[in-house]
C-alpha positions, 0 to 999 in steps of 0.5 A: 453521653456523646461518648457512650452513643458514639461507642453503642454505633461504632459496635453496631452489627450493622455499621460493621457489616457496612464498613466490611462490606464497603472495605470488601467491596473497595478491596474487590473492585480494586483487585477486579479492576486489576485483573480485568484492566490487564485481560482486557489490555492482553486481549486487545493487544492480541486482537490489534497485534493480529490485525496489524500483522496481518496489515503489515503483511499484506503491505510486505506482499503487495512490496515483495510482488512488484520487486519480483515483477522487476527482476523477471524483467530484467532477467528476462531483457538480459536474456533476451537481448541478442549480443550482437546489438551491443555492437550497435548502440542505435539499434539497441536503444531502439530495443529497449524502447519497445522493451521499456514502453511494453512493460514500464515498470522502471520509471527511470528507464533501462541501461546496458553497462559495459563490462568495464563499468565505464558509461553505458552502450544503450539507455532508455529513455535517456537521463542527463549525464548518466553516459558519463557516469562510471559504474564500476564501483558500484554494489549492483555492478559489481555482484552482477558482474562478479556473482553473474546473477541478479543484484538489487543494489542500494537504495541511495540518492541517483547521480544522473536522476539526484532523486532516492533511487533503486538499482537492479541489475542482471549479467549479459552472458555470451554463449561460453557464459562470460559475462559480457554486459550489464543490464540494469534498471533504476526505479525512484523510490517515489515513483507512483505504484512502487511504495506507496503503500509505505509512504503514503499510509499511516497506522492509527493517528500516530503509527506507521511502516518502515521499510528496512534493509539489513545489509545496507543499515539503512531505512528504505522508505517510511510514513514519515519523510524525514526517515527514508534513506536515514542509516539505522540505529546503533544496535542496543537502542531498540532491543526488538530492532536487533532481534529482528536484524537477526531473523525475528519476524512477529508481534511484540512491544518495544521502546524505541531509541526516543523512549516511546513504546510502540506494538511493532510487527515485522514482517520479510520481503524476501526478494530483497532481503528487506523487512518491513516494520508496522508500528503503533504506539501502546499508548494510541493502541490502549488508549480504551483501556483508560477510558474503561478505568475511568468508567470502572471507578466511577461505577465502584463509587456508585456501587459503593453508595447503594451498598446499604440497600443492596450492595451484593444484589447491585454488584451482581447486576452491574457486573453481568454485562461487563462479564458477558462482554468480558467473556466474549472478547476472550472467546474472539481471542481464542477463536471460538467466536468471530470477530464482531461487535457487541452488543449494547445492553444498557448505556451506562459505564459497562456500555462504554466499555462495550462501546470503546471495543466496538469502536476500536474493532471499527477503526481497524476494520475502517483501516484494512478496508483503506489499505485494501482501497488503496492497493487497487485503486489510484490515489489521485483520481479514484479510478482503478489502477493497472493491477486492479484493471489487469485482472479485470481484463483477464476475467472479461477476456476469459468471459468473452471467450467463453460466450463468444463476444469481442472486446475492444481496448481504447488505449488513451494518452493525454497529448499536451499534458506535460507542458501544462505540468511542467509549467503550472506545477504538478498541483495543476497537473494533478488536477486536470488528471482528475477532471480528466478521469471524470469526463472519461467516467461520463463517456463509458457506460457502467458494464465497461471497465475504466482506470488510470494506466500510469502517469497521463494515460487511461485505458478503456475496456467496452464489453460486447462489442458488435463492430469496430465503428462502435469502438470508434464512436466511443473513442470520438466521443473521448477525444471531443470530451478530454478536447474541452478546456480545463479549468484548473487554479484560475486558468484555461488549458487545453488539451487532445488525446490520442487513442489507440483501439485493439480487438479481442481475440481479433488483433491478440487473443491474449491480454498482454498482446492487447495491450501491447496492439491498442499501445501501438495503435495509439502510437499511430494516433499521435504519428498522424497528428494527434487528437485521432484514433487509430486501429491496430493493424493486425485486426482482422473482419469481425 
């Protein structure tokens, strides 16, 4: 009897519509997961690839730029250079001085190299030992020497500085074009404003740049310390690597010499002939990927449950949101619809997944917004940096020529802040530049334009300035604000500033005139003992 009831339900019509409905369900969830988990996987990789490239680039351009900067200054201060200077060494120091100050772009100074290589005529500002060094043997030397052009040299550990170092050099000709000297100029790797952008940024949690120098096998600069200055792989170890020491610059997945696969884009800065490499393990970059597995399965399972009641009728309407956002990350892969979030429809598995690509287009929103910050603001204080306030000033001057208004440039210097930093560590100096920049905030108001210049210096720029006395009021009431003590790790120090104040279009009518008169001014400030100000003298009535 159990035997013959058993053989009547087994060759049911409807158990065997259950059964193949379960088995076509279990067997087209199976191949649906399959083919969605590797379109979703393609287009998120498109959609980080392109947003990571596009990242690295910027970075390459922001590098690329201000190696470009550094060599039309160093060509421009060989050409400038008048030979007869180097047969007077005190007035050529004297040259590079106001060379160097104008325009600080080398943060270890500039140095003429005799032709032999053997010390140097004129440096500034001056490093211990570097008189003594012989340079003959150097890369840069020698093709500037022999090539007669610019040479970007090695990046390597400085001799006179002992800290990673780059060199650019360009030939000092006489008039039948012999080369007759060397002048070159020597950045530290970590000097602020140089590579930040590289060292001091990552991609994701456990991404990242490198920074890659074909010609010297060597990393230039990286996210992770322990990697600059470190020689490259043996070529074979990173099959991606190699292709891009070849020329390759682009998007693609590789396994570097660790094992760990990584979505890597590289991208050329052509003034150095370096590449730059933005990685991003596939494991971080797919990580959604899982997630919507598992919220897939577990909606299968429940599908699965309700097949009896309505398996093809509950499918459709589970699937249907899935498939509408499905649909519409391939039309953002394809460019037929802009990059945005999708809508949450119901808050369920389907949702998730909705939700993991929303927060994913977030968290790399959040990075190129970081990255953009970054490029124009300083780290420390917060305030806006030098390339950020120069093209601040550009605008505000092309505006105040145009309504006939006048500008007046407050050139602040911190006097008394290399003691503090020298003897309190850099953790305490780093800290008094932030309050400085706070008190500095609290002195101009919102129209006027205020950032960090570079190391201990700010600058101030007033809008709609009817008379000099109002520019002097403004820079008293600096001095008296940065003249309070600053409290910084459980003590009191004190400090003064010096500020320099420049009018335009009355001292330049160009902007960097304006800087280089209101520098100048400010110079005259400490002359007359600090803690003042001090007009530029070119000014004329207002």
């Amino acid at each position: 009897m159990p035997t013959a009831k058993l053989r009547r339900i087994t060759s049911s019509l409807v158990v065997r519509l259950i059964v193949f409905g379960v088995l076509l369900v279990a067997l087209s969830q199976t191949v649906r997961l399959a083919f969605l988990s590797h379109r979703l996987q393609t287009d998120i990789q498109e959609v980080v690839a392109a947003e990571q490239f596009s990242l690295a680039t910027y970075v390459a351009k922001d590098i690329d730029g201000k190696i470009r900067l550094r060599q039309q200054m160093i060509e421009a201060t060989a050409a400038d250079l008048p030979p007869a200077l180097l047969k007077d060494p005190k007035r050529l120091e004297a040259w590079l001085e106001q060379r160097h100050s104008s325009n600080p772009l080398f943060s270890l100074g500039l140095a003429i190299v005799p032709a032999d290589g053997r010390g140097v005529i004129a440096e500034f500002p001056p490093l211990p030992q570097r008189r003594q060094l012989d340079f003959s043997g150097t890369d840069w030397f020698i093709r500037a020497r022999n090539e007669g052009k610019f040479a970007i040299g090695k990046p390597t550990i400085g001799r006179a500085s002992g800290q990673p170092v780059l060199v650019m050099a360009a030939p000092i000709l006489d008039r039948s074009g012999q080369v007759v000297a060397i002048v070159s100029g020597a950045t530290a790797l970590d000097a602020p404003g140089f590579l930040d952008l590289v060292q001091n940024n990552r991609i994701g949690k456990s991404g990242g740049f490198l920074l890659v120098s074909p010609r010297d096998n060597l990393f230039v600069a990286a996210s992770n310390p322990e990697m600059r200055l470190r020689a490259l792989p043996q070529p074979g170890a990173n099959k991606l690597h190699d292709q891009a020491m070849q020329g390759f610059r682009g998007t693609g997945v590789t396994v570097n010499a660790f094992g760990v696969e990584h979505l890597a884009s590289f991208v050329g800065v052509p003034s150095a002939d370096w590449f730059l490499v933005a990685r991003l393990p596939t494991a971080e970059a797919f990580q959604p990927i899982e997630r919507i597995r598992s919220a897939y399965l577990r909606n299968s399972l429940l599908i699965g449950a309700a097949v009896i009641v309505g398996l093809v009728v509950f499918l459709g309407y589970t699937l249907r949101p899935m498939k509408q956002a499905a649909e519409q990350m391939r039309r953002m892969a394809d460019g037929e619809a802009p990059l945005a979030p999708l809508p949450v429809v119901r808050h369920d598995e389907v949702g998730e997944i909705v939700e993991g690509f929303n927060h994913l287009l977030a968290k790399l929103r959040d990075s190129e917004a970081r990255m953009a910050h970054l490029a124009h603001h300083d780290v420390l204080t917060g305030l806006p940096n030098r390339l950020s306030f120069l093209a601040q000033i550009q605008h505000d001057a092309l505006l105040a020529r145009r309504r006939g208004t006048r500008l007046a440039l407050l050139f602040i210097d911190m006097d008394g802040f290399k003691p503090i930093n020298d003897r309190y560590g850099h953790e305490t100096g780093d800290e008094v530049l932030r309050q400085v920049a706070t008190r500095l905030a609290g002195c101009v108001r919102e129209s006027d334009a205020l950032a960090r210049f570079g190391g201990d210096e700010f600058v101030v720029l007033l809008n709609d300035v009817a008379e000099p006395a109002a520019a002097g009021g403004v820079a008293e009431k600096i001095i008296e604000a940065l003249g309070a003590p600053y409290a910084a790790n459980g003590v009191d120090h004190l400090m003064g500033a010096s500020i320099g104040i420049a009018f335009f279009p009355a001292d330049a009518d160009d902007v960097d005139n304006l800087i280089a008169e209101a520098d100048a001014a400010m110079y005259d400030a400490k002359r007359a003992g600090r803690g003042c100000h001090r007009f530029a003298h070119r000014r004329e009535a207002l």
